[in-house]
Backbone as a ProteinNet text record, in pm:
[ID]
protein_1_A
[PRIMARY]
XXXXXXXXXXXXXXXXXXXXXXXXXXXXXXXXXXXXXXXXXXXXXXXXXXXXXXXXXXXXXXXXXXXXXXXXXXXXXXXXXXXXXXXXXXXXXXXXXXXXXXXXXXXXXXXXXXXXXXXXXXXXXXXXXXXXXXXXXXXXXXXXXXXXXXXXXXXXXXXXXXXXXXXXXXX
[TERTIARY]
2715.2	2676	2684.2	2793.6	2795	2680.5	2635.5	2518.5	2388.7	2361.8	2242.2	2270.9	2419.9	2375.7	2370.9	2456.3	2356.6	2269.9	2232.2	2033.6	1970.7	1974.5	1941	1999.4	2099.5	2139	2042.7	2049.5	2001.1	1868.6	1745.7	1570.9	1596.3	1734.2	1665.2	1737	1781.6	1798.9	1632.8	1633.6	1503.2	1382.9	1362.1	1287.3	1271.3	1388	1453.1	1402.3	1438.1	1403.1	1280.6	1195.8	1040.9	994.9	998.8	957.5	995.7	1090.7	1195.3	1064.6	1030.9	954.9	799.8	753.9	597.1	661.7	716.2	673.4	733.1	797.6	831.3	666.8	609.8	456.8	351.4	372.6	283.9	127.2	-26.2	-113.9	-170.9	-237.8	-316.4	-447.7	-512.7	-636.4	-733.4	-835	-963.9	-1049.5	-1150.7	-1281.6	-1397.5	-1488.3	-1587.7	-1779.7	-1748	-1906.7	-2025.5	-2086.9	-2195.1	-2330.9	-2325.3	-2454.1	-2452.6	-2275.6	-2287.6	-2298.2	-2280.6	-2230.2	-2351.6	-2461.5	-2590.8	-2690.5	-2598.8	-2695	-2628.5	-2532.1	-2453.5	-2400.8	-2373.9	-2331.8	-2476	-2461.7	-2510.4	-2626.4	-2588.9	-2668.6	-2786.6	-2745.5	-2813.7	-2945.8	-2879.3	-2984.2	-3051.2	-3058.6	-3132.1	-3195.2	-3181.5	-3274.2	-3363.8	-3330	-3498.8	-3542.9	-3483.9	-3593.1	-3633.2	-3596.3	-3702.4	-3788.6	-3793.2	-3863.4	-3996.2	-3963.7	-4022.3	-4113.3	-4051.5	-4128.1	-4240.5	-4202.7	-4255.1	-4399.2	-4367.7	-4444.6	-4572.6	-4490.8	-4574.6	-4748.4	-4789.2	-4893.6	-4995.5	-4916.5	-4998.3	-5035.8	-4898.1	-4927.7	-5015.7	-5046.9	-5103.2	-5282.1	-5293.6	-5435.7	-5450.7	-5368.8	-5427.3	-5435.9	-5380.7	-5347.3	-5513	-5550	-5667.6	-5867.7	-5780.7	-5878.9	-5903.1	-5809.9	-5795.7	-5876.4	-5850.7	-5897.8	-6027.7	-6064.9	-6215.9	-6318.2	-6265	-6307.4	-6334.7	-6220	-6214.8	-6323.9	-6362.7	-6433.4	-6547.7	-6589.1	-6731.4	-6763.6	-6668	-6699.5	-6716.5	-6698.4	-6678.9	-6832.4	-6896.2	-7018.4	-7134.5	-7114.4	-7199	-7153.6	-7058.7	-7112.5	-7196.6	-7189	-7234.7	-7400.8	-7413	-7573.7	-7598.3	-7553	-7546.9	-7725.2	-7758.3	-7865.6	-7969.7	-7935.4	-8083.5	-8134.8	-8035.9	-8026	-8145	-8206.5	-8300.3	-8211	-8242.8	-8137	-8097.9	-8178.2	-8142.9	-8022.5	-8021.4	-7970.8	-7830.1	-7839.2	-7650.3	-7633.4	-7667.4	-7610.7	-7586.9	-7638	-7572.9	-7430.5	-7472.4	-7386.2	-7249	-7266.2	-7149.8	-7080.8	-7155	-7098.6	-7025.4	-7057.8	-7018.1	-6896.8	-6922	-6724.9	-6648.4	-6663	-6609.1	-6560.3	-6652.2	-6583.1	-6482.7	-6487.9	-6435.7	-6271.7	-6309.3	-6142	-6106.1	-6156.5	-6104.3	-6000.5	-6076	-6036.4	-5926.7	-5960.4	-5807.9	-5698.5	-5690.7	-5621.9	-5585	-5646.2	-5593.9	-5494.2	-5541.4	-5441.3	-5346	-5264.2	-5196.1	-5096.8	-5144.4	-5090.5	-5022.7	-5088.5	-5055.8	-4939.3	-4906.3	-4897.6	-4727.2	-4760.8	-4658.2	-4531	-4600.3	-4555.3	-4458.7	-4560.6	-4481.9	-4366.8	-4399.3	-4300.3	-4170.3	-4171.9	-4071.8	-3994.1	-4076	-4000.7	-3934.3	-3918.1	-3876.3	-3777.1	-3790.8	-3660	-3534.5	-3626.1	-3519.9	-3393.8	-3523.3	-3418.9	-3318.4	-3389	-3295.4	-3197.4	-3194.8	-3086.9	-2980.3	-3023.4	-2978.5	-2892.4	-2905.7	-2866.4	-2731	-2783.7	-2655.4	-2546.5	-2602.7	-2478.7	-2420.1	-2463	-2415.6	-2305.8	-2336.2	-2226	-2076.9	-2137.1	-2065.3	-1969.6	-2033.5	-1925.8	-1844.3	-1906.9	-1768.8	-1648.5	-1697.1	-1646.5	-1514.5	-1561.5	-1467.6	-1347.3	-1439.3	-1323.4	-1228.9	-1246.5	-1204.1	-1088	-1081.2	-1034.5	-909.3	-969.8	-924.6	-814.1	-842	-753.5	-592.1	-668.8	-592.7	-456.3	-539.9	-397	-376.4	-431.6	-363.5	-399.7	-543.5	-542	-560.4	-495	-535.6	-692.4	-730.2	-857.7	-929.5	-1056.9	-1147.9	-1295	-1307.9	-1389.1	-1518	-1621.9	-1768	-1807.8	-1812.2	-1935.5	-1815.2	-1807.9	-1681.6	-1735.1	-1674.5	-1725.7	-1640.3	-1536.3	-1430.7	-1347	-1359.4	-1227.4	-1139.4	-1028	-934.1	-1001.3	-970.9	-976	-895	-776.8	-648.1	-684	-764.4	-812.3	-928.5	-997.5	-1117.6	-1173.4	-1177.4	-1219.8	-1309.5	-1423.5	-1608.3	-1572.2	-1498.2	-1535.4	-1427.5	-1395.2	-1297.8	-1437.5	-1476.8	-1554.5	-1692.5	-1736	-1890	-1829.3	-1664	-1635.7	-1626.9	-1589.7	-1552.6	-1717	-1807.1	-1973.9	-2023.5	-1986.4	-2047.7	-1974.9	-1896.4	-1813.6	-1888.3	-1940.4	-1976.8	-1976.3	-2037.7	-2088.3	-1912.6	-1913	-1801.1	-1805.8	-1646.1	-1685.4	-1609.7
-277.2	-211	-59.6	3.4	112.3	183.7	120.1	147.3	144.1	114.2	79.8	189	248.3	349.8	457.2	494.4	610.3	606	482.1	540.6	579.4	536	591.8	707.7	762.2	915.5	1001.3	954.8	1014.7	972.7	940.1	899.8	1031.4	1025.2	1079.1	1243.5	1311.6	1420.3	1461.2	1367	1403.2	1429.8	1366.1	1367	1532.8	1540.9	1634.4	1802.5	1787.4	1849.4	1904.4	1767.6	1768.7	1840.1	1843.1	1884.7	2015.5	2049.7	2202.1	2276.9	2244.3	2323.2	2335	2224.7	2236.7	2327.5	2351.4	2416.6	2555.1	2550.2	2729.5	2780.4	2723.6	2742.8	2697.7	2774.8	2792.7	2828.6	2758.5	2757.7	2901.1	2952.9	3110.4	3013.9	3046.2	2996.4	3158.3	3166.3	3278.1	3213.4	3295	3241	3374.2	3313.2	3452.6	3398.7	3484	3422.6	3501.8	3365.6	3421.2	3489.4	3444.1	3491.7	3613.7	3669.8	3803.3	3946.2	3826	3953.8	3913.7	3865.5	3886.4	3977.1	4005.9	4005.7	4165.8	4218.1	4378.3	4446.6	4387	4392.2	4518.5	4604.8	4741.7	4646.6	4573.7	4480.9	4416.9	4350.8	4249.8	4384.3	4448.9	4549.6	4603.9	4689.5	4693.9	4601.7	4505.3	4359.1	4355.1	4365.8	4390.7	4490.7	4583.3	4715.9	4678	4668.5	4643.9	4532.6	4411.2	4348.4	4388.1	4474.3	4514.3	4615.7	4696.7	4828.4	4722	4670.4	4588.1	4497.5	4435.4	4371.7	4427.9	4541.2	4611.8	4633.4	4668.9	4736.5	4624.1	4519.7	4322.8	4265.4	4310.4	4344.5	4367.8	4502.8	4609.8	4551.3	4520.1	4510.4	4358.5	4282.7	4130.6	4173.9	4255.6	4257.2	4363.8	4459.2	4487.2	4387.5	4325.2	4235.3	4154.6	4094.7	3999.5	4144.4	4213	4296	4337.5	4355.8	4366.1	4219.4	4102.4	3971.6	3934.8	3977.8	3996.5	4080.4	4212.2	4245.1	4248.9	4197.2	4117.5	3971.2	3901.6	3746.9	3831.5	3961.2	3977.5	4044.9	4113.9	4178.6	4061.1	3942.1	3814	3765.9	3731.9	3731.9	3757.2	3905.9	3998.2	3980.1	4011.6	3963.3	3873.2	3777.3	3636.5	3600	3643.6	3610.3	3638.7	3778.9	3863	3805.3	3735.4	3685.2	3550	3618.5	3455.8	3355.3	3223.5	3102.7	3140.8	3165.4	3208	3277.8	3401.9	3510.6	3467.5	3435.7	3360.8	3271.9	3207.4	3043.5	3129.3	3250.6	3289	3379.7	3462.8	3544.7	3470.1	3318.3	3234.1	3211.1	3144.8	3126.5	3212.6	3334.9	3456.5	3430.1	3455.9	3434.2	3373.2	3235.4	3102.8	3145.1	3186.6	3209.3	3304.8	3435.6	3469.4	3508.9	3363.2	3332.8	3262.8	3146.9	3109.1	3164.7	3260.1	3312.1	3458	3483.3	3513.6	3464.7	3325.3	3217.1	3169.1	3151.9	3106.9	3283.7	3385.1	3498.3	3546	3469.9	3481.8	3375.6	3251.8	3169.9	3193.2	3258.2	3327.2	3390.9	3513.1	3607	3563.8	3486.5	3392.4	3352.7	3264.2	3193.8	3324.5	3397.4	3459.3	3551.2	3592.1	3661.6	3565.5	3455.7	3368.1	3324.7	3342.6	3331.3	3466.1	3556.4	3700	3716.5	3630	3651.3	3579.8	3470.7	3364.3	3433.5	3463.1	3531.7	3699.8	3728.5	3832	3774.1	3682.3	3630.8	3575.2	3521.5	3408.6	3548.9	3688.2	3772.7	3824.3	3857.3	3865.1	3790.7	3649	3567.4	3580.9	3564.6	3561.3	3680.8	3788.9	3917.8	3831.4	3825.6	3847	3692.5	3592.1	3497.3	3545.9	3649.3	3669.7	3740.9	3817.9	3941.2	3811.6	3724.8	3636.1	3574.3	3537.6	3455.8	3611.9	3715	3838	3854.2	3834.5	3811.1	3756.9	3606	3528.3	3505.5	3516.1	3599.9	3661.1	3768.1	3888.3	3904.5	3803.9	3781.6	3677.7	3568.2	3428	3360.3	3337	3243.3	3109.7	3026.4	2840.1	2789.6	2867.1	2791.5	2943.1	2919.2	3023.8	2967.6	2955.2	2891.9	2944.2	2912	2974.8	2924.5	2796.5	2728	2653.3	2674.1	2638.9	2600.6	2555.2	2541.7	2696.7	2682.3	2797.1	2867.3	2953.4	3025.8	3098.2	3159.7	3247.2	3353.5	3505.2	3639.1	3670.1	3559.1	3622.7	3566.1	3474.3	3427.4	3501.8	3544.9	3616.3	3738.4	3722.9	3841.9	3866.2	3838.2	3875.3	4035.9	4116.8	4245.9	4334.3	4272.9	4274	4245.1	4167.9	4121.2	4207	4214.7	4354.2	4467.3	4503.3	4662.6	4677.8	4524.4	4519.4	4506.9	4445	4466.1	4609	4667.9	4788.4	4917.4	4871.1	4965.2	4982.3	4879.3	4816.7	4712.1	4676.6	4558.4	4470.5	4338.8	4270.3	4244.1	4271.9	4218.3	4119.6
3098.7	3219.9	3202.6	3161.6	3080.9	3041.6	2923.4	2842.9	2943.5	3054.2	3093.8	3247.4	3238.7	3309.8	3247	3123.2	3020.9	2994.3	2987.6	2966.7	3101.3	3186.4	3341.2	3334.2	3306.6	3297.1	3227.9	3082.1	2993	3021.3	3099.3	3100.5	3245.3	3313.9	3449.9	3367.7	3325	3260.1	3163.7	3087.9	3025.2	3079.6	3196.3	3359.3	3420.9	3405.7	3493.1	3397.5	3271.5	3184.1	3125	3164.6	3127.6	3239.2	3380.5	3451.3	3528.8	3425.6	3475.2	3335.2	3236.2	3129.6	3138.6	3215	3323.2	3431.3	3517.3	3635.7	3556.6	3443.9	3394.1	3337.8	3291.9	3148.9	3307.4	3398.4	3480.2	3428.9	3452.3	3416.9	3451.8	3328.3	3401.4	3385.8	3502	3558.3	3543.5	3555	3564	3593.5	3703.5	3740.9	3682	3679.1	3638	3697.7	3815.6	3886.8	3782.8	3745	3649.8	3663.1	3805.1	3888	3878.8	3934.5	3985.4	3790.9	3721.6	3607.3	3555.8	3550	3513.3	3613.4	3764.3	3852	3834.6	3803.8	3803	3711.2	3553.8	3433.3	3383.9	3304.5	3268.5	3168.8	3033.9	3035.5	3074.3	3118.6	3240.6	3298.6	3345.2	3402	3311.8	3179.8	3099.6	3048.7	3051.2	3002.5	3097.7	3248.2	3319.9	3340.8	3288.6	3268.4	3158.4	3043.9	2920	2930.8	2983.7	3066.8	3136.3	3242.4	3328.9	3305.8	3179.6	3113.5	2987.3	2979.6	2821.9	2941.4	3034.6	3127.9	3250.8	3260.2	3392.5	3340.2	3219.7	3205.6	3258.7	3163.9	3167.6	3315.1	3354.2	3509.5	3641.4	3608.7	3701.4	3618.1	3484.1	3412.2	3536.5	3515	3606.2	3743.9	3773.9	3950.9	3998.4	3892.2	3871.8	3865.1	3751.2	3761.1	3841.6	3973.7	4019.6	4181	4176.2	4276.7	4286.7	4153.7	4097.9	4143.5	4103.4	4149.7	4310.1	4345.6	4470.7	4589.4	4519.3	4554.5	4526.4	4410	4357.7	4430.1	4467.9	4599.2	4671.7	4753.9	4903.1	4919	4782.2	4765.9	4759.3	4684	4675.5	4870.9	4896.2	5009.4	5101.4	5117.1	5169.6	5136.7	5039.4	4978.5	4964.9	4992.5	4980	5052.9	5138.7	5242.9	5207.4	5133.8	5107.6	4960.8	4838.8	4723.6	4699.4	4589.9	4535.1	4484.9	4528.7	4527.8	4360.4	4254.2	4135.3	4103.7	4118.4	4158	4183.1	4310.4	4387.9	4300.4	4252.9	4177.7	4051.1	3987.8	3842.8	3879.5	4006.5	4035.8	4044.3	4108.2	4157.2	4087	3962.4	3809	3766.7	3747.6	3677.9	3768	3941.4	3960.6	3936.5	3928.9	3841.8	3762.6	3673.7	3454.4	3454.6	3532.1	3591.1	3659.2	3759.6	3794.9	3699.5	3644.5	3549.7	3446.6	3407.8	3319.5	3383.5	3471.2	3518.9	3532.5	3599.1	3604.8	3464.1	3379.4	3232.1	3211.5	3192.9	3217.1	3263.5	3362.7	3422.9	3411.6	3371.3	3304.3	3217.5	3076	2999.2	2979.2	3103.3	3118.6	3173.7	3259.4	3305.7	3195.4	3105.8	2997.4	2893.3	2883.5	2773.4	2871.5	3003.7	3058.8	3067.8	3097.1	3085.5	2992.5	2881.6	2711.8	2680.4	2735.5	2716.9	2794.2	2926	3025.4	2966.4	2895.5	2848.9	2755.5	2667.4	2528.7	2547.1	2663.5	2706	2776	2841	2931.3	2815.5	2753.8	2651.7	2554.1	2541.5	2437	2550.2	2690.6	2772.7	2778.8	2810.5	2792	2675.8	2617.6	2459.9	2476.7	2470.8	2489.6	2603.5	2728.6	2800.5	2779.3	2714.2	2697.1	2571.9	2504.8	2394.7	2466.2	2563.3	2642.3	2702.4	2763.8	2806.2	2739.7	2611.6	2490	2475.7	2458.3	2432.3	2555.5	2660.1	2780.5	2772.9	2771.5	2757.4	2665.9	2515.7	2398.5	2416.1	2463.7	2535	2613.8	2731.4	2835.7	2834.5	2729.9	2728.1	2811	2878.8	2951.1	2941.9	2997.2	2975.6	2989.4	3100.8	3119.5	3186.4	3148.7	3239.1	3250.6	3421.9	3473.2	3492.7	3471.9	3495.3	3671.7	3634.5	3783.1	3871.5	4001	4075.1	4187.1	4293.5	4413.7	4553.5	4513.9	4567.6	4455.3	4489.4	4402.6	4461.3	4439.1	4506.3	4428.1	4545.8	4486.2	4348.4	4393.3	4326.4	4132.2	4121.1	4028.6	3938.6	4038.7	4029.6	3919.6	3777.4	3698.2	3629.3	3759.5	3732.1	3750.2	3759.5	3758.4	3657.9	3589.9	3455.3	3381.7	3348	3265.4	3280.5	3410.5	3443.8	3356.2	3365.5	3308.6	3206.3	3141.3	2962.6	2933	3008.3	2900.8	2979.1	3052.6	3082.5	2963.1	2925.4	2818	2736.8	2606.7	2515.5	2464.9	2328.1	2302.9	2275.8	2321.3	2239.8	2119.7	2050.3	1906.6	1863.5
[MASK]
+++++++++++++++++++++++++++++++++++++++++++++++++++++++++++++++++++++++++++++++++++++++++++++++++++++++++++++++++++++++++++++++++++++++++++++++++++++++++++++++++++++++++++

């Protein structure tokens, strides 16, 4: 009987022990909203200006052409009455091939702008998740969270992380 209450001593000490060395090695938690450090990070913002500078000309040429079209239907309209059935049915065509072919342009235009956002986005993250492991590193944290539903402020170091990629590059 002895023996079977030292071991109940000794399981509820070890108990006691295990759970005195978890609540000391308290978890460091970090959150980092990703939205906001792509959406305010120095980065991030030069990626849509070079974007935007690299894109605009492609731009303003479709938003042109598409205005030009525009006002070539509104002129066939217009003459539409006074026009030999000949005449309108080539003119019509010509707008067709036309939009078409604006529409295939813009498509285009579309496509490759989207493959450019990608790989710029894709070169940010890239930084700013090293910027994190770097962080992370640093002050030792257990876990650091990207996509959450709530977070505490007190957790919160999306603006630790905007100041470490607004500095420079991580290495």
């Amino acid at each position: 009987m002895k023996t079977s209450k030292l071991k109940t001593l000794a399981a509820s000490l070890a108990l006691a022990a295990i759970s005195a060395t978890a609540t000391a090695q308290e978890l460091k938690i970090g959150y980092v909203n990703s939205e906001r450090v792509l959406r305010e990070a120095s980065p991030a913002k030069a990626a849509q200006a070079k974007l935007e500078a690299e894109f605009s000309k492609r731009d303003r040429e479709l938003n042109d052409q598409a205005a030009k079209l525009k006002a070539a239907a509104d002129k066939l309209d217009k003459d539409a009455p006074t026009l030999a059935e000949a005449e309108r049915t080539r003119r019509q065509r010509e707008l067709v091939e036309q939009d078409r072919d604006l529409q295939r342009k813009r498509r285009e235009f579309q496509e490759d702008l989207n493959q450019r956002k990608n790989e710029e986005l894709a070169s940010v993250v890239e930084r700013a998740n090293r910027v994190i492991k770097q962080i992370f590193d640093q002050e030792k944290y257990d876990v650091i969270l990207q996509e959450v539903v709530f977070a505490s402020t007190r957790i919160d170091i999306t603006d630790k992380v905007i100041k470490a990629l607004n500095a420079g590059p991580a290495r």
